[in-house]
N, C-alpha and C positions, 0 to 999 in steps of 0.2 A: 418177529418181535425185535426192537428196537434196540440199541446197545448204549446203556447211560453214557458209558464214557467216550464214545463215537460221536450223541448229540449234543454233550458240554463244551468236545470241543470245536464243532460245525458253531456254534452258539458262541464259542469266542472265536475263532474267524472273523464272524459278523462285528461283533463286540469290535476288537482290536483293528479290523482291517486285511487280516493279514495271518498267516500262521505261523504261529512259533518257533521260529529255528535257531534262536541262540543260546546259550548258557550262561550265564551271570556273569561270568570271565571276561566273556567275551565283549557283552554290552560294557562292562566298566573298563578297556581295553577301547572302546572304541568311542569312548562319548568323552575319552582323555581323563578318568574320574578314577582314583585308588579304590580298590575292590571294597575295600573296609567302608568307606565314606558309601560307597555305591549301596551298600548292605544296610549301615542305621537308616541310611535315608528311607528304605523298601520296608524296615520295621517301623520308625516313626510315621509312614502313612498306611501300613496296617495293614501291609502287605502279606502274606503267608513263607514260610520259610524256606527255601528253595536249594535242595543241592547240588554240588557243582556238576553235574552232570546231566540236570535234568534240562530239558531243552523247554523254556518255557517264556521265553522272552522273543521278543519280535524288536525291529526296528523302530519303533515310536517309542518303546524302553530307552533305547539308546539317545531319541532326541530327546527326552525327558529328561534323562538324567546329566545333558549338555546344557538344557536350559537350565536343570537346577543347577550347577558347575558356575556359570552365565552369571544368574543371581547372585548368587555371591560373592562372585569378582567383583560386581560395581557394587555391590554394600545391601542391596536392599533384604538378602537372607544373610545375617550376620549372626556370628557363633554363637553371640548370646539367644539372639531372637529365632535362631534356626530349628531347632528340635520341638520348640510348643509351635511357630506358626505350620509348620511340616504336619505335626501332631494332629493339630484343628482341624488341617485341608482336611488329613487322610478320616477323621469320626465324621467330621460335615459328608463328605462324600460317601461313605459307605453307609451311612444312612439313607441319604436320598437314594443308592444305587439298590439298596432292600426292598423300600418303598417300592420305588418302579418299579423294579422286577416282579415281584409278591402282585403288584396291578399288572403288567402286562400279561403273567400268567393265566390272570382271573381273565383276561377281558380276549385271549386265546382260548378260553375255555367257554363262554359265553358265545365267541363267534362260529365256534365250532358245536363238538357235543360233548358229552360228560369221556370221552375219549379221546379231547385236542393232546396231544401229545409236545414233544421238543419241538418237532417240525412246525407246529403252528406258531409257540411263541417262535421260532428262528425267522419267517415270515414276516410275522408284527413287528419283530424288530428291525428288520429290514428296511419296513414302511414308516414306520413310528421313530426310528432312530436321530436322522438325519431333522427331522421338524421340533423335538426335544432337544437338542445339542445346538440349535441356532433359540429356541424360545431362552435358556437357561444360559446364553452367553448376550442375550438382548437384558436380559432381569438382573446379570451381574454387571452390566455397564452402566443401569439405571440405577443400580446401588450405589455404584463409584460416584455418577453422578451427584446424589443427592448426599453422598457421605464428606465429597470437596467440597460441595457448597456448605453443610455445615462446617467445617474445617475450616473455610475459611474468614465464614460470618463471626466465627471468633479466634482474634490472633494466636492468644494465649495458649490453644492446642497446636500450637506450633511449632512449640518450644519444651512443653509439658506433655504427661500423661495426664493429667491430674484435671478436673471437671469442675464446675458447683451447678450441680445439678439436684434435682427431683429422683428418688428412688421409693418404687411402689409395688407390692407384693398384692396380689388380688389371689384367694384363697377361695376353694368351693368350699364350704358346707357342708359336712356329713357326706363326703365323699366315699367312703369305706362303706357306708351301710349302702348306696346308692348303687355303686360299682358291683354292689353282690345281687342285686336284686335286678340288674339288667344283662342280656343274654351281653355276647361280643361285639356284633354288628351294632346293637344298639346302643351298648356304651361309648365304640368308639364316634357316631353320630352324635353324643352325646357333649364328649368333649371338644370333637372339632366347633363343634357349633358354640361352646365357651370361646374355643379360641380364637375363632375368626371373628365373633363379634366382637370381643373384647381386642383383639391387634385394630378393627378397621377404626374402632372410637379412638385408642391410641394415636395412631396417624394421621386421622382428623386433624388430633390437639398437636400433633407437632411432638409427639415422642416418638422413642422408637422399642420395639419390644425386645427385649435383650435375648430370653428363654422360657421356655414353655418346661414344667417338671409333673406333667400327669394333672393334675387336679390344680397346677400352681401358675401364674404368669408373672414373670416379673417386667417390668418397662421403665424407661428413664426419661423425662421431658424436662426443658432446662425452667420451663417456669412453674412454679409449687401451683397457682392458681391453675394450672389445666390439669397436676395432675391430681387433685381435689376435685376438679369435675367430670372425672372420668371414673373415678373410687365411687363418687356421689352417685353421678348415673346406672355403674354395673350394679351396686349395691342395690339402688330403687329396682332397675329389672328384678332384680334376684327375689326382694319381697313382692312381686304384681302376683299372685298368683295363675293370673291366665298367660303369664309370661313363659315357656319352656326354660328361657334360661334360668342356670341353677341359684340357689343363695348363694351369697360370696360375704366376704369381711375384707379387710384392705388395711395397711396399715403404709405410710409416707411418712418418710424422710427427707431432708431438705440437707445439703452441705459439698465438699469436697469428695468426688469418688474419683477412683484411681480406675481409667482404661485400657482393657488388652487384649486384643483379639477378639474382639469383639462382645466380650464379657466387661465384668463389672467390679470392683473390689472396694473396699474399705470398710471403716468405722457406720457412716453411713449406711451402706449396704446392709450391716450387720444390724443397723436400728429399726430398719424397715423389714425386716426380717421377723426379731424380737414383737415389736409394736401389730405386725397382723398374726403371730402368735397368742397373743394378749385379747386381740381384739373380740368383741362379744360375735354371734352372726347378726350379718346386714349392715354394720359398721362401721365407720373408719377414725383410725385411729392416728395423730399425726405429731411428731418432733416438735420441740423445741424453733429449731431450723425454719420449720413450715409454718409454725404459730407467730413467731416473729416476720417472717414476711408477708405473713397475710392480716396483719395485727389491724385492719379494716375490714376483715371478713364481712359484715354485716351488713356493706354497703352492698356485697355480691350475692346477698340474699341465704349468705351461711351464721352457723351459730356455733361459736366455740366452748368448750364446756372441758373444766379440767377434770382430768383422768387423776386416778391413784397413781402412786411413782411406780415401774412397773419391775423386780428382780427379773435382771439379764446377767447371764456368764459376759464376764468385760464390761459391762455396764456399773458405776456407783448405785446411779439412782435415775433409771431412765424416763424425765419426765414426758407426759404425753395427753394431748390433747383429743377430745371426742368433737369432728365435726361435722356436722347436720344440716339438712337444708332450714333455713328459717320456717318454721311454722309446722313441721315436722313434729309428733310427735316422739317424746324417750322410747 
């Protein structure tokens, strides 16, 4: 029989490289970093808590924590911005490293029998390791890519955090009663297929999708006319009845947001929020912001119809507009 704590650590071997023979002392002694600094940093990416004796650190700890040392000598992790973009890496990461793992398990278990053990996933990962760690450093340099080029198509984020952008909450319908009445497998088939439909129309139109919260997506496009025809479009699926995907409501905002780390802030944010709260199913619901620049809807085949003012916490009197494709019935 097999010994768990024998194949977890044959399992990071593979993982790290290399096996573990230093103690926290010693990496932050040798990567030239005060133990203290060496320590928030291992808590801010969500690291587990380690005592000085345990021998659980390997040599690439120690270039790790020279590159981070590195970065902040020339500026680009600075005191301010250091502990949340630290923060981000370490929940972005240990997310996807769940994900994977939880699949490479399954798909050890499927190559084998309902007996795959450690051995088989240490194998898979083996195999599968090296081809994942070059795909996922190819998709983070097309990111970079594609995130200078908008950076630089507009000056003004150059100098600011601050945006005027499109912000859009695309909400399922009856998702509580829905989520109870399908097994696991099937609901989480359920929502990737919300989400990927609804990210590849966004990227189509030239937004980009900020986060996914279970039954929620929110996305940012800098022009309010696309993201009106993407609210318009998920919404029409949502009502096709032969359509799988689910009903949705949508509510957009149009103005100033504030960017960070890849997330999203402000007054804005907080309307588009409100506004697909509000919104009835199949719907959308849009600002002030959105209504004055699209104050020619009609000619794009939409039809504006004002909404009641809607009570929001921070809001006076949040006005908000219903729009619809031309010739659509209420």
């Amino acid at each position: 029989m097999s010994d768990p704590g024998h194949d977890a650590r044959a399992l990071g071997v593979v993982l790290l490289g290399e096996e573990p023979s230093l103690i926290r002392v010693e990496v932050a002694e040798r990567a030239g970093v005060p133990l203290d600094v060496a320590i928030t940093l291992w808590h801010q990416l969500g690291f587990p808590h380690r005592a000085d004796d345990d021998v659980a650190f390997a040599e690439s700890d120690v270039e790790a924590l020279r590159l981070s040392a590195e970065l902040v000598r020339i500026g680009v992790l600075s005191p301010e911005s250091q502990a949340a973009l630290v923060r981000t890496w370490g929940r972005s990461y240990a997310r996807l490293a769940e994900w994977q793992t939880t699949l490479l398990a399954g798909l050890a278990a499927e190559d084998g029998d309902a007996t795959a053990g450690p051995t088989d996933l240490t194998d898979l990962v083996s195999e599968v390791l090296p081809r994942v760690e070059a795909l996922q450093g190819y998709v983070w340099r097309r990111h970079l890519a594609s995130a200078a080029e908008h950076l630089l198509e507009d000056a003004s984020t150059l100098t600011t955090t601050e945006s005027q952008l499109s912000v859009c909450f695309v909400d399922i319908v009856g998702y509580t009663t829905q989520s109870r009445s399908l097994d696991g497998p099937a609901l989480v088939r359920w929502v990737d297929g919300f989400e990927q439909d609804t990210t590849a129309l966004v990227v189509d139109h030239g937004g980009q999708v900020i986060k996914t919260i279970g039954d929620e997506v929110l996305f940012t496009v800098a022009d309010p006319a696309a993201a009106v025809e993407v609210a318009l479009a998920l919404t029409a699926r949502g009502a096709d009845e032969d359509d799988p995907f689910p009903a949705v409501r949508a509510g957009i905002a149009h103005g100033s947001v504030v960017r960070r780390l890849g997330d999203v802030f402000g007054s804005t944010v907080d309307a588009a929020a409100r506004l697909t709260s509000a919104a009835r199913p199949g719907s959308v619901l849009v600002d002030v912001g959105v209504h004055e620049a699209l104050a020619t809807g009609d000619e794009d085949g939409w039809r504006f119809r004002r909404a009641r003012r809607i009570s929001a916490k921070g809001f006076t009197h949040l006005e908000a507009w219903r729009v619809r494709t031309t010739g659509r019935d209420d």
